[in-house]
VEXVEXKE-952304 format. One record per residue: x, y, z of N, C-alpha, C, CB in turn. Coordinates in steps of 0.05 Angstrom, whole numbers, plus 5000, padded with zeros to 4 digits. Atoms other than C-alpha are relative to their C-alpha. Last residue first. Glycine has a CB too. Layout:
XYZXYZXYZXYZ...
REM end
This chain:
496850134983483552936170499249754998500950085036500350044985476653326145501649815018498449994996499849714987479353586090498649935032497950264979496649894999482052926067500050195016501550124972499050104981475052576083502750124997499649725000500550104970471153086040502249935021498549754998498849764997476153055980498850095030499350214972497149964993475552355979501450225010501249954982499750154976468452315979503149965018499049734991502149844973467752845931500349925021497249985002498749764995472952455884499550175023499850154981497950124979468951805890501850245009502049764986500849974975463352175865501449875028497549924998501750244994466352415808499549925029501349774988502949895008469253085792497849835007499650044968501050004978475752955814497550035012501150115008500949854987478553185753499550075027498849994993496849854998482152565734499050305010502050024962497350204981475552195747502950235000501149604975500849984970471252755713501649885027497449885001498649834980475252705658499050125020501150184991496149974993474852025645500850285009502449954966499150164992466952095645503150005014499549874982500649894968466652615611500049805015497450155006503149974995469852185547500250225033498149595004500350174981476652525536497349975008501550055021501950185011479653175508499449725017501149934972499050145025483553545547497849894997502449815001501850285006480154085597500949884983497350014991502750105024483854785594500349655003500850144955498750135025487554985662498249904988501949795002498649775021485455435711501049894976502550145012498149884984480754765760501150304981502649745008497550095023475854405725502550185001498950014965501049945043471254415782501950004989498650314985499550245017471554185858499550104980498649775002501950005028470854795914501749734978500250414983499450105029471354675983499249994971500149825003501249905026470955176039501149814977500750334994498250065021473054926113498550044962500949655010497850115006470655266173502349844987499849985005499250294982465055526149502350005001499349724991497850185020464956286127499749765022504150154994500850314981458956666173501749804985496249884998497850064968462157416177499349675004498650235038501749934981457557716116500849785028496849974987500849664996462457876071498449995018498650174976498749764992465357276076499850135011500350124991499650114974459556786064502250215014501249674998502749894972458157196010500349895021496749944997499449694993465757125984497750125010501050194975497849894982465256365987500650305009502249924989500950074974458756345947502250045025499349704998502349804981462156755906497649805017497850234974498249674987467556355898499150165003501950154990497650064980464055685890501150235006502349834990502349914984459155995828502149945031496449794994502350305000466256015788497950005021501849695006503949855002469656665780497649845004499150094968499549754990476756315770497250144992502850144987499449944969475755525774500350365006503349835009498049954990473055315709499550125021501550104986498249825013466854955695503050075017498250284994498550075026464654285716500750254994498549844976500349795035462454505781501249844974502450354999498150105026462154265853498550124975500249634997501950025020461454545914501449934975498450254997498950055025464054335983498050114978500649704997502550015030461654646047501949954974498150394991498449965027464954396119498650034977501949794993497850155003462854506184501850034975499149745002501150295003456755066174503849855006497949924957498450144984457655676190500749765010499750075013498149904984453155936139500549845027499350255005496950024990451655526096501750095009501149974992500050285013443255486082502649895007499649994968500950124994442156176112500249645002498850124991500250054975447256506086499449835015499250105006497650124989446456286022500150015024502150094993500550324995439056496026502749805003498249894974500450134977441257156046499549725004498450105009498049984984445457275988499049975028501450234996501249944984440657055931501449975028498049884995501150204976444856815877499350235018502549755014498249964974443357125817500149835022499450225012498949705001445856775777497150094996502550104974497949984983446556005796500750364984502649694998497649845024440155875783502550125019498450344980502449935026436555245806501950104981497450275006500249785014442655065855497450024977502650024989499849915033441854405892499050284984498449794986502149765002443654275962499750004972500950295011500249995019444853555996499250314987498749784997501649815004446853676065500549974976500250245012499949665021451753156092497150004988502750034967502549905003449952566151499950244975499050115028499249695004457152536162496750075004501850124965499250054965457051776178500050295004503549845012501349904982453751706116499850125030499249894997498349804974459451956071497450055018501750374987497449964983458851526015500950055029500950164991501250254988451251586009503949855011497449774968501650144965453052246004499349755004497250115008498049994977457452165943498149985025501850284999498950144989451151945908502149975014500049924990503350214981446852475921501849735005495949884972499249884976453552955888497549805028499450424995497950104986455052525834500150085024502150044988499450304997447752575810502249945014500349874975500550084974447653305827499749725006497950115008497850034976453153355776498149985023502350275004499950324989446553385729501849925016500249824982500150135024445354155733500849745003501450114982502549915016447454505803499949744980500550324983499349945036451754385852497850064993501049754979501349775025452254405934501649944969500950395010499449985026454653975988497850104973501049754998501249885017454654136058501049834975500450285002499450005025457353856123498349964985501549874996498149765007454454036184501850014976501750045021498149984982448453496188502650244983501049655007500849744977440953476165502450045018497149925023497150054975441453046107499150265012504050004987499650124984437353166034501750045023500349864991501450395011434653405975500249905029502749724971498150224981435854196003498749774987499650005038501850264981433554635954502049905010498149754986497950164977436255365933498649835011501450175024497950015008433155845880501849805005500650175005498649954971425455595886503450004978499349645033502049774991420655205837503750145022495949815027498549785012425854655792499150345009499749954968499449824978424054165836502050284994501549805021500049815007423153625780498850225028498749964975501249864996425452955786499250274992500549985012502449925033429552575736497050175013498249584978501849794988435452445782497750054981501750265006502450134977438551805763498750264998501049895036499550234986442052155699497849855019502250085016499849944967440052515647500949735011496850105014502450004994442252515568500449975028498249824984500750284992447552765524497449985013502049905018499850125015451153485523498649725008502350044994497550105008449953895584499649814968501149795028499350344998445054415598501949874986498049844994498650165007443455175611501149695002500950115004500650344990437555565612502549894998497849794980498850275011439756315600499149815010502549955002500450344981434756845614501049854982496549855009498150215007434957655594500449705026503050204994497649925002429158045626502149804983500750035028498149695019423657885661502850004988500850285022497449814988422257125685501050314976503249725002499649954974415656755678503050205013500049705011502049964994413956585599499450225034499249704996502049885022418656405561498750225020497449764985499049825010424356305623498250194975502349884993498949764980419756035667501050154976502749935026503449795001416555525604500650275019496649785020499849865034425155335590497050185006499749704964498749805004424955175667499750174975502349925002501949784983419054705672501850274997499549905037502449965010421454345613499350185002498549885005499349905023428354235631498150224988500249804983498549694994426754085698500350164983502550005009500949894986424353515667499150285008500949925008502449965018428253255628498650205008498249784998501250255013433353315693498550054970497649895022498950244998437953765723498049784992501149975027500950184992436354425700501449745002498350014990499150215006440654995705498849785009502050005004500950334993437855625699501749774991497349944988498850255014442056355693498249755010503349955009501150184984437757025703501749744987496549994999501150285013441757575672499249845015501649854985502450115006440758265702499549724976498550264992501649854985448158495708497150014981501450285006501449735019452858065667498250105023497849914967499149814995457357595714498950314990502149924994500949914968452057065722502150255005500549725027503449914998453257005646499250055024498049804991501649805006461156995653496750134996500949994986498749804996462856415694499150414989502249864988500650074973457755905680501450205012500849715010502349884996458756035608498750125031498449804989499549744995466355885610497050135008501450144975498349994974466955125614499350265006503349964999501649754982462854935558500950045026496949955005500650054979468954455530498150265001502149955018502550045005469654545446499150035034499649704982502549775016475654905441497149985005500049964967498749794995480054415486498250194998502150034986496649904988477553755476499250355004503449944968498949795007473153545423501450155014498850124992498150045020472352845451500650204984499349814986497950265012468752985515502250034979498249794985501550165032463253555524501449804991499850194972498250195017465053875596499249884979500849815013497550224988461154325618501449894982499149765017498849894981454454685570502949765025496850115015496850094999454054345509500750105022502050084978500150275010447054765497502749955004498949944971497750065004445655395523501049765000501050105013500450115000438555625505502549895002498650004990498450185015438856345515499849675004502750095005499250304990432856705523501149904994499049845002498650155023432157445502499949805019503050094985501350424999426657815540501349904984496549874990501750135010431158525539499949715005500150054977502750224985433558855591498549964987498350075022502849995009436259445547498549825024499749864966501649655001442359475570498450115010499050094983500049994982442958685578498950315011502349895003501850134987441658575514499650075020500249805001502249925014445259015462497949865002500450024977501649755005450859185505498149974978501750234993500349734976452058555546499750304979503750035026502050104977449357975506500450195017500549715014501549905003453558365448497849905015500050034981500849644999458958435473498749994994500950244991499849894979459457665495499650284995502249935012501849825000457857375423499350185031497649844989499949835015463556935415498750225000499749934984497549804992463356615480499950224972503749795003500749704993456356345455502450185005498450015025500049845019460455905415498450245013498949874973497349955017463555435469499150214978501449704985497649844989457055405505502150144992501249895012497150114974454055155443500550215012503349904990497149975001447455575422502649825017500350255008498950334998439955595422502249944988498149794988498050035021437556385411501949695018502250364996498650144985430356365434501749904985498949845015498050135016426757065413501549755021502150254989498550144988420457285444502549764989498349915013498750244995418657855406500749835017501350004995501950074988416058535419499249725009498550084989502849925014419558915372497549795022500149874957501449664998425259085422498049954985501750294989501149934960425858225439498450274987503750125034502250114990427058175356498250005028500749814996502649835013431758665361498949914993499750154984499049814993436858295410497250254994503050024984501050154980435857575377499050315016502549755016503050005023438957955313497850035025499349644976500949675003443958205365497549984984502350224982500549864969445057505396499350304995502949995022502450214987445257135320499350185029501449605008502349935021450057675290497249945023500249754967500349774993454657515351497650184985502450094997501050004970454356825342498450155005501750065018499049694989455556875268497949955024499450344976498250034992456456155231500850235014501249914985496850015017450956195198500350025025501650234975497849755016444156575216503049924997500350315020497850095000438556055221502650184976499349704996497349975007432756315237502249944996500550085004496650184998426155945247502550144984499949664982499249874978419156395260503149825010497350005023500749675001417056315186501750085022496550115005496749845020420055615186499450275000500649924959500749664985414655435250502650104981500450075046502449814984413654715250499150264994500650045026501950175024419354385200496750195008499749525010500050005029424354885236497349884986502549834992501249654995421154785314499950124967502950255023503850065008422053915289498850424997497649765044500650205041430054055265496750075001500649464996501949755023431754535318498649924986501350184980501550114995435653995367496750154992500949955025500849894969442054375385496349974999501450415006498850074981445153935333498650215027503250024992499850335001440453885278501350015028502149824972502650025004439454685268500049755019498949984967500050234980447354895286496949775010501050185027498750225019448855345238500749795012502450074986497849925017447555905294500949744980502650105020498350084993440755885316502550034985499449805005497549865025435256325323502049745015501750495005497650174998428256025346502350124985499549744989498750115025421856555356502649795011501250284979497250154991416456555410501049934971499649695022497649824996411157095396502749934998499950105022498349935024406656575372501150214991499149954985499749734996404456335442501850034968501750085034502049904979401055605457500950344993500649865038502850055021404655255387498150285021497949535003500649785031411055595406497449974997501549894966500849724985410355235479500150224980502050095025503149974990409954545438499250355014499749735028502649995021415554735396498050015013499649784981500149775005420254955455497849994971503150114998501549764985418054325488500350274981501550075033503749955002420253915431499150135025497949684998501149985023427554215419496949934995501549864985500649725006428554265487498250014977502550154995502549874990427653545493499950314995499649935031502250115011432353305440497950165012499849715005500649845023438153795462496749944983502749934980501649715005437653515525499250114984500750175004499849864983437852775505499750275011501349955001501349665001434152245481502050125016496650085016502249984977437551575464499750335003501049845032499449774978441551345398497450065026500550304980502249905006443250655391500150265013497949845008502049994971450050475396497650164998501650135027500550124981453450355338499349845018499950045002498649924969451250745288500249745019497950245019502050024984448950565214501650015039498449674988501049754993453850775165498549985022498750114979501449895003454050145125498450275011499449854999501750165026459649795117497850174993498749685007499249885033463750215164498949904969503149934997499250275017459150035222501250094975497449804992502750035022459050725261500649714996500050224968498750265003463550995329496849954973500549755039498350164985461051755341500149794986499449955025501550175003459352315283502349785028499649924961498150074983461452935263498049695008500750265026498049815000459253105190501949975028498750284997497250084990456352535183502550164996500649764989500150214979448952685192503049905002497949764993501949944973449653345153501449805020496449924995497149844989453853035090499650065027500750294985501349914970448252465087501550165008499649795023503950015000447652235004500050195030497849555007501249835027455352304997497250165014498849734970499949814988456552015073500850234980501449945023501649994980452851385058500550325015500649735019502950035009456751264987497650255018499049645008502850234978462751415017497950045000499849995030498950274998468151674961499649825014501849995003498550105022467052454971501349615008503050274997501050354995463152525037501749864977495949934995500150144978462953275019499149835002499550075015501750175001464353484941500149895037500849784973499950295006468753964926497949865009502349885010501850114997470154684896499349725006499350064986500650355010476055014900497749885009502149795011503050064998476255814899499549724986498150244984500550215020483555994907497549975007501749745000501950264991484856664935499749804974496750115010500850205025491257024924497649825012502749804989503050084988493457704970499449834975497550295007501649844988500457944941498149765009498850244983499649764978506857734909497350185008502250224986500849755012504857164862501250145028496550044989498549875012509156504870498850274993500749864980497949974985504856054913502550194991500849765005500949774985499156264868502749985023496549965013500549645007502055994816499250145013498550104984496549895003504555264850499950294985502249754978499449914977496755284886503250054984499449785030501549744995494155304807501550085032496149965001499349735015498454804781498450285018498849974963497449984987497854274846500250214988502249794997500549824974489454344838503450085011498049785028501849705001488954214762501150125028496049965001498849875020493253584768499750305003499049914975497649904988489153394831502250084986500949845016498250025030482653424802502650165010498350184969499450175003478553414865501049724978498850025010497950094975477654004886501249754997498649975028502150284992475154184817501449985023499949684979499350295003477154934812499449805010501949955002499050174977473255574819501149714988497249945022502650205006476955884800497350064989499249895023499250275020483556364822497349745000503649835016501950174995481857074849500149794977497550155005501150075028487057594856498549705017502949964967499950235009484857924923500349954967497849905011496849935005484858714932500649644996502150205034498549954975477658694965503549984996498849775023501049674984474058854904501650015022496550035013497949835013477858234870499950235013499750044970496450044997474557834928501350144987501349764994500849814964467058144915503749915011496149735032499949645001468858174833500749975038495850234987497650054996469857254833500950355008501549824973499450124967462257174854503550084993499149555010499949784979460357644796501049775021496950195008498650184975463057134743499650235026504049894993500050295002459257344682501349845015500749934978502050185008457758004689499549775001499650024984502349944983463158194732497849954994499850205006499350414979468357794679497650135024505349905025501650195009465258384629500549785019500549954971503350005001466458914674499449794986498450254988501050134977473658714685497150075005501750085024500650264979475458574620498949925031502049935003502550155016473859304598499649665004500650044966502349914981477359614661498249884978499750355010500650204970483959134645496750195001503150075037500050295012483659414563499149795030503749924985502650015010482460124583499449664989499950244976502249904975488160154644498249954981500050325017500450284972492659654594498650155014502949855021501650265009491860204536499449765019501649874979501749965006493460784584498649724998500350174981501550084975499760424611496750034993501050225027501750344997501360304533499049965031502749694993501649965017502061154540498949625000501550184972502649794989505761194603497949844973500950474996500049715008510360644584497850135011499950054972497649994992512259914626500250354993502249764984499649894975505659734647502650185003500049795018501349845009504059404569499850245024497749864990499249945020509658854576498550284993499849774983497249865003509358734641500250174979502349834997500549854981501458624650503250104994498849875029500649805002501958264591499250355013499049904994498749845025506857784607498750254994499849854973497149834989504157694677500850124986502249895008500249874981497357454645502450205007499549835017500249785031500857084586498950255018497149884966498049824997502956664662500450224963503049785011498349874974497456624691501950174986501849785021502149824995492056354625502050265012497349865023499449885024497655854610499350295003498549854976497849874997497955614680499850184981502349865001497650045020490355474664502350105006499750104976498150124984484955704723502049774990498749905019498249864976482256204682501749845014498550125022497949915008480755814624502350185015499350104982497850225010477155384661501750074994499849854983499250184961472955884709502449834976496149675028497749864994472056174623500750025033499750294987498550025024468455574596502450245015498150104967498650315000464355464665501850044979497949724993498350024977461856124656501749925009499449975012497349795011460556134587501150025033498950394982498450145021456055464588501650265011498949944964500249905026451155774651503349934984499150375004500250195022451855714733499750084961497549865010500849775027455256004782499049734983503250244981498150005022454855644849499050054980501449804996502050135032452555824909501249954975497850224988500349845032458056074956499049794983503350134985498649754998459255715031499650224980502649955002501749844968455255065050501750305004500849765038503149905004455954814978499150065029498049764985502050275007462154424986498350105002499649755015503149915009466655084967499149725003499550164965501950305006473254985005497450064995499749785024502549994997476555734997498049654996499350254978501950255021483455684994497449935002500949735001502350054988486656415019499249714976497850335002502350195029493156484994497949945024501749584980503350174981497257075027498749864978497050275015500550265023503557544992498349805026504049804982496850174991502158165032499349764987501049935040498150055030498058714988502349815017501850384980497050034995494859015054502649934984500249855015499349834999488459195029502550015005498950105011500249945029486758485008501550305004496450014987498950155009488058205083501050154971498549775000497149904991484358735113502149894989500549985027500449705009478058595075502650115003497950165018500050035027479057805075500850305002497349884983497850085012479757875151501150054974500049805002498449834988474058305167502549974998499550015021499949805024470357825119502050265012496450114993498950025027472257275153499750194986499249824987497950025007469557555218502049964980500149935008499949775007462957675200502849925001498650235015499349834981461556915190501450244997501149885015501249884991458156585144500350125027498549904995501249755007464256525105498150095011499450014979498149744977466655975156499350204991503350035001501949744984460555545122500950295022498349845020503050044979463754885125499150225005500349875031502450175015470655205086497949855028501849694976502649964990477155575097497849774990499050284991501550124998484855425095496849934999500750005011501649974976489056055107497349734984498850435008503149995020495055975071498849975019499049774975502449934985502156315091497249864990499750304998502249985001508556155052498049985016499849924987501750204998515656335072496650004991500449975026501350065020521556785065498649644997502050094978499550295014523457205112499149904981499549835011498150005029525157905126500049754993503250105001498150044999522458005198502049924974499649885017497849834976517558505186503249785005497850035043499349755007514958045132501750165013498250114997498350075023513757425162502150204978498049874985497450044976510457815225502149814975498849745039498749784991505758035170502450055021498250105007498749825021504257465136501850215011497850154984497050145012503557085211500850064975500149694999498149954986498457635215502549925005499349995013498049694999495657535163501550125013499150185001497850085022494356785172501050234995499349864974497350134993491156985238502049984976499549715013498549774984485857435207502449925015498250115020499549785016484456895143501950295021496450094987497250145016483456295189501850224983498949744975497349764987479056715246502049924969502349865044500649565001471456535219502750045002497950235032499350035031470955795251500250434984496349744981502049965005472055475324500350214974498850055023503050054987476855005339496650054989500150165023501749925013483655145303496449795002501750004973502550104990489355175342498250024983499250115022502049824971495355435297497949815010497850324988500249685000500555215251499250125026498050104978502549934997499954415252501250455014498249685030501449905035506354195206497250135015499049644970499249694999510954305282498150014967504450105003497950085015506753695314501150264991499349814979500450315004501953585377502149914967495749934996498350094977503954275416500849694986498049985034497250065008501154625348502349865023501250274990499049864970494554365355503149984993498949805034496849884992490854275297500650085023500850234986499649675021483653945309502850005013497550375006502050045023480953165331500350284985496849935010503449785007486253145371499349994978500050345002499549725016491252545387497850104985502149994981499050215024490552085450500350354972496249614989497249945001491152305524501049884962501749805030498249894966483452155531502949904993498649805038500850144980480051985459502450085024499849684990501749774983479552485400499549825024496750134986501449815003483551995357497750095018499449974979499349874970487651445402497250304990504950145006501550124977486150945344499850085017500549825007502549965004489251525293498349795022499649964970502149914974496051515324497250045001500550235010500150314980499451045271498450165030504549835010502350255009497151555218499849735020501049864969501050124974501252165251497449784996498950265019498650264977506452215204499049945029503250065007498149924986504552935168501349805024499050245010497649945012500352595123503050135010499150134984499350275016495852305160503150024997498449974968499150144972494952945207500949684984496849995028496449834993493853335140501649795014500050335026498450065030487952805113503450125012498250244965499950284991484752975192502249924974496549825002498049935002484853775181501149665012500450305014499150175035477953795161503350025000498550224964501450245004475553925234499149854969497750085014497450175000480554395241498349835003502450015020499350154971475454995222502649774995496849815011502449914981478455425194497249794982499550445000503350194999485355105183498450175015499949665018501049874974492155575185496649844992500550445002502850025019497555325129498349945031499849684968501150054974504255575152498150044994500750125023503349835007509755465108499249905019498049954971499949705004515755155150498450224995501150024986498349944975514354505172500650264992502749815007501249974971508654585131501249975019498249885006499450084983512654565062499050035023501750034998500449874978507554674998502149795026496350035005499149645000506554494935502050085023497150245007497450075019506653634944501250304996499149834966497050064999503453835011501949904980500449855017498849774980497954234991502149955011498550085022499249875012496153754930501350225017498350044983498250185019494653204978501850244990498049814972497050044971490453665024502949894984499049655030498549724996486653854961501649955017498750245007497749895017485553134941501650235007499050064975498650245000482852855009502050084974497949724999498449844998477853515026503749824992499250145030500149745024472053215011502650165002497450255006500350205019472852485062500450324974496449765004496950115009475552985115499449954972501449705016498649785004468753385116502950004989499850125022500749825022464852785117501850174989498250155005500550205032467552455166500150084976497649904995499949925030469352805233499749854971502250104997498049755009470452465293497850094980503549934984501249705011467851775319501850244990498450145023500249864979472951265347497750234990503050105008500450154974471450605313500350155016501749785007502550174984468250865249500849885025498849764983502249934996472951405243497549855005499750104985498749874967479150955242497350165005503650285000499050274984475850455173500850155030503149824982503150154994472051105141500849805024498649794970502149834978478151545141497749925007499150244992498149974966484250965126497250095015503450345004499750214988479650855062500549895030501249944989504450074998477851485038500149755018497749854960500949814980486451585049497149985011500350264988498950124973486850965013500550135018502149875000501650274997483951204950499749905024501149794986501849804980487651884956497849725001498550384983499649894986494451484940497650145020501550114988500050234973491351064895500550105025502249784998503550084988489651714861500049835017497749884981502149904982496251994870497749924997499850245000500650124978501451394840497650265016503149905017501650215007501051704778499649875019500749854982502249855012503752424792497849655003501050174961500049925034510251944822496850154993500349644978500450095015512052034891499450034978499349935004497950175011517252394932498049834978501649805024499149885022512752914947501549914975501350155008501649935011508052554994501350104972498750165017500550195006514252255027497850024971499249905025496749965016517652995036499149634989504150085032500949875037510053065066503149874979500050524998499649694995512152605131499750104970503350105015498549824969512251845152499350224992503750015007500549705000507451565070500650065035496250084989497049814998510050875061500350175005501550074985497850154978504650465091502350244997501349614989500749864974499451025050502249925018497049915013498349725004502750714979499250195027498850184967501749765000500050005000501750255000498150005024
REM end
């Protein structure tokens, strides 16, 4: 097999033109056969299998510095750059990531999580390339819909204005720029993206640039070509407009075609986009027909696509039908999500209610301001979002929500820990900053349930801006609902405390049974913003010992202001424990595993307990 031989690009390069299809044959191959036993990414790899190819026969990445947005098509790279014997470890606890990380080799550039930045980083490493006098190539990677985000364009814009040599490669699978259609179009995309085309190009540009007077002729000869290519290729004007030359669109997956065009643009002196067009799922029947469904995806049957492990309900599910059914009762209530319909559980509210279903791309921030002026008309807008992506849209949950005190409801989905995406993907931060805004109400239900009754509060029962927030997956033991009230006790009537919120109260009911000799105080948070400073009091002050636990991080975390009301108002127990994912970012790893290494689990609690108590 031509893959066995493939350690490092300088392998990739070494072969013959004719050996590359087998070559990308057995890439489709590698990505179905390791992806079906650890989950990941599918689709997205499977389309992107020539161009990667062609990026390292061009292109050195120990050196050049090719910047993935997202890195969840950056699996073909990781092959090729000699990490194929680590794929069984893919996105699994201490094993290798499911996106670039430059700790994990020196061909991975930058982090690359979440989507929109690839273009404003790669400039920048242009530009620090520059200042120091070197000489290296830059490409910025794009595709899944990164254009629908504002950012890229803030990039592109600045990028073009700047005139620094930069290749932008635009992955067109039809979730980014429509495609042109009509005979003459297609006839001259071809002829454009011809060396031949490039380099009579250059010639003429020299040859007619060099006098005043043939400058004329070339300014009336380029401004008459470039209105007619605007007629007939407007998608390629909005990049030229921004100082970009603009190369396609090419087949992605005509790897002749795709080496000439990156080895000309790797040679122009300025801003170069390529506009390659490919096909997602390329070369698996099941994930042709289902790009969507296998775009990320856990453990499958590689024969036929079919999962696993059956799937079972979880938060995202139920939201998604309560917030229909409580649409049906009030048809004020809208849905915004960010390019995230399917996954944060939109699909039935969509089929239901498309009039009152938004879906704004790959823009957070868009999405929370749209969300924003919908409320001021009168609206009840519910913007349903990863943890990990609301971060994006923080200025504008505080000045063009909070302000105002508008009825926005966020629906925060992935909240804690989330497993096998690691780093970028963990909801660690929400918990932290949203109880830090002034007049947000934060919920965290711990069951179905709870879910329910909460989401109808927030429609319906609470002024003002209201996050719900929940975890990835589905509930645990607890499936009650006692979601009335800020602060319950479940259980125990003795001086040691333990407090959480959201499903961790599973680990926290069962640690007590651990630690009956203690008798501890089961408490469970509703919302953990605001908290209600006498009822803390009340509930732990001066108590023996109070632990609380968290899946998010440790600086700002509900734990430290509980600790600092206890403070402030003179009743601090004698020993204050807090448990959550401590200052450091979360590795990848089922939750599970990193709850254990955390300490998060209920053996942990029990342990941490009896330590602090000698």
């Amino acid at each position: 097999m031509i893959l066995e031989q493939i350690h490092s690009p300088a392998d990739v390069k070494a072969l013959d033109r004719a050996e590359l299809p087998e070559l990308c044959r057995e890439l489709r191959a590698f990505l179905v056969e390791n992806v079906a036993r650890t989950g990941g990414h599918l689709a997205s790899n499977l389309g992107v299998v020539e161009l990667t190819v062609a990026i390292h026969r061009v292109f050195d990445t120990s050196r050049d510095r090719l910047v993935f947005d997202v890195g969840h098509q950056s699996y073909v790279h990781k092959i090729l750059t000699g990490r194929a014997s680590q794929f069984p470890t893919l996105r699994q606890f201490g094993g290798l990531s499911g996106f670039p990380k430059p700790c994990e080799s020196v061909h991975d550039a930058f982090i690359a999580g979440h989507a929109s930045n690839s273009v404003s980083v790669a400039l920048g490493m242009a530009r620090a390339r520059t200042l120091g006098g070197e000489q290296y190539s830059v490409l910025a990677l794009m595709g899944d819909g990164a254009l629908t985000g504002g950012l890229a364009y803030e990039g592109i814009n600045n990028a073009g204005a700047s005139g620094e040599p930069l290749i932008v490669i635009l992955n067109d699978n039809g979730m980014s720029i429509s495609p042109n259609v009509g005979g003459l179009t297609e006839h001259l995309n071809q002829l454009r993206s011809r060396p031949a085309y490039y380099h009579f190009k250059k010639w003429y540009r020299s040859l007619f640039g060099r006098q005043p007077r043939r400058n004329l002729l070339y300014r009336f000869n380029h401004r008459l070509k470039t209105g007619l290519k605007k007629l007939v290729l407007p998608r390629s004007s909005l990049f030229e407009d921004m100082g970009f030359s603009y190369l396609g669109p090419i087949d992605g997956h005509d790897l002749d075609r795709l080496c000439d065009v990156l080895q000309w643009a790797k040679e122009q002196d300025g801003p170069v986009l390529v506009h390659v067009k490919t096909q997602k799922g390329k070369g698996c029947l099941y994930a042709e027909e289902n790009p969507d469904r296998f775009h990320g995806v856990g453990p499958f049957h590689p024969e036929t696509g079919a999962p696993l492990k059956p799937e079972v309900p979880g938060f995202s599910q139920i939201f998604g039908e309560a917030l229909t059914e409580y649409a049906k009762e009030d048809s004020r209530i809208c849905a915004i999500t960010a390019a995230m319909q399917d996954g944060t559980g939109l699909s039935q509210f969509a089929s239901a209610f498309p009039d009152r279903f938004f879906d704004v791309g790959i823009a957070e921030g868009h999405g929370a301001s749209m969300a924003a002026g919908l409320a001021s008309q009168g609206r009840i807008p519910v913007f349903a979002v990863y943890s990990t992506f609301l971060q994006r849209s923080v200025d504008m949950l505080i000045h063009d929500i909070a302000l105002e005190k508008l009825h926005v409801v966020l629906a925060v989905d992935r909240a804690g820990l989330v497993g096998a995406d690691g780093e970028t993907h963990h909801g660690c931060f929400d918990a932290l900053f949203l109880p830090a805004i002034p007049g947000y109400t934060v919920l965290c239900p711990a069951s179905f349930a709870e879910l329910r009754s909460m989401l109808r509060q927030a429609l319906f029962e609470i002024p003002g801006p209201v996050a719900v927030r929940y975890p990835r997956g589905g509930e645990g033991a607890f499936r009650r609902d006692v979601s009335r009230g800020n602060l319950i006790c479940l259980q125990g009537t003795g001086s040691t405390v333990l407090v959480s919120y959201g499903v961790l109260i599973n680990h926290v009911i069962q640690a007590a049974g651990g630690l009956e000799d203690l008798s501890p105080e089961v408490w469970k948070l509703n919302r953990i913003g605001p908290l209600d400073e006498g009822e803390i009091c009340r509930a732990f002050g001066n108590k023996d010992t109070v632990l609380v636990l968290e899946d998010c991080y440790g600086r700002g975390c509900v734990g430290e202001r509980i600790a600092a009301i206890l403070c402030a108002h003179g009743c601090a127990p004698r020993r204050m424990l807090l448990k959550n994912a401590g200052d450091a970012f979360a590795q990848a790893g089922s939750v599970p595993q990193l709850e254990y290494t955390l300490g998060l689990d209920p053996e942990g609690i029990i342990r941490a307990v009896r330590e602090a108590a000698g």
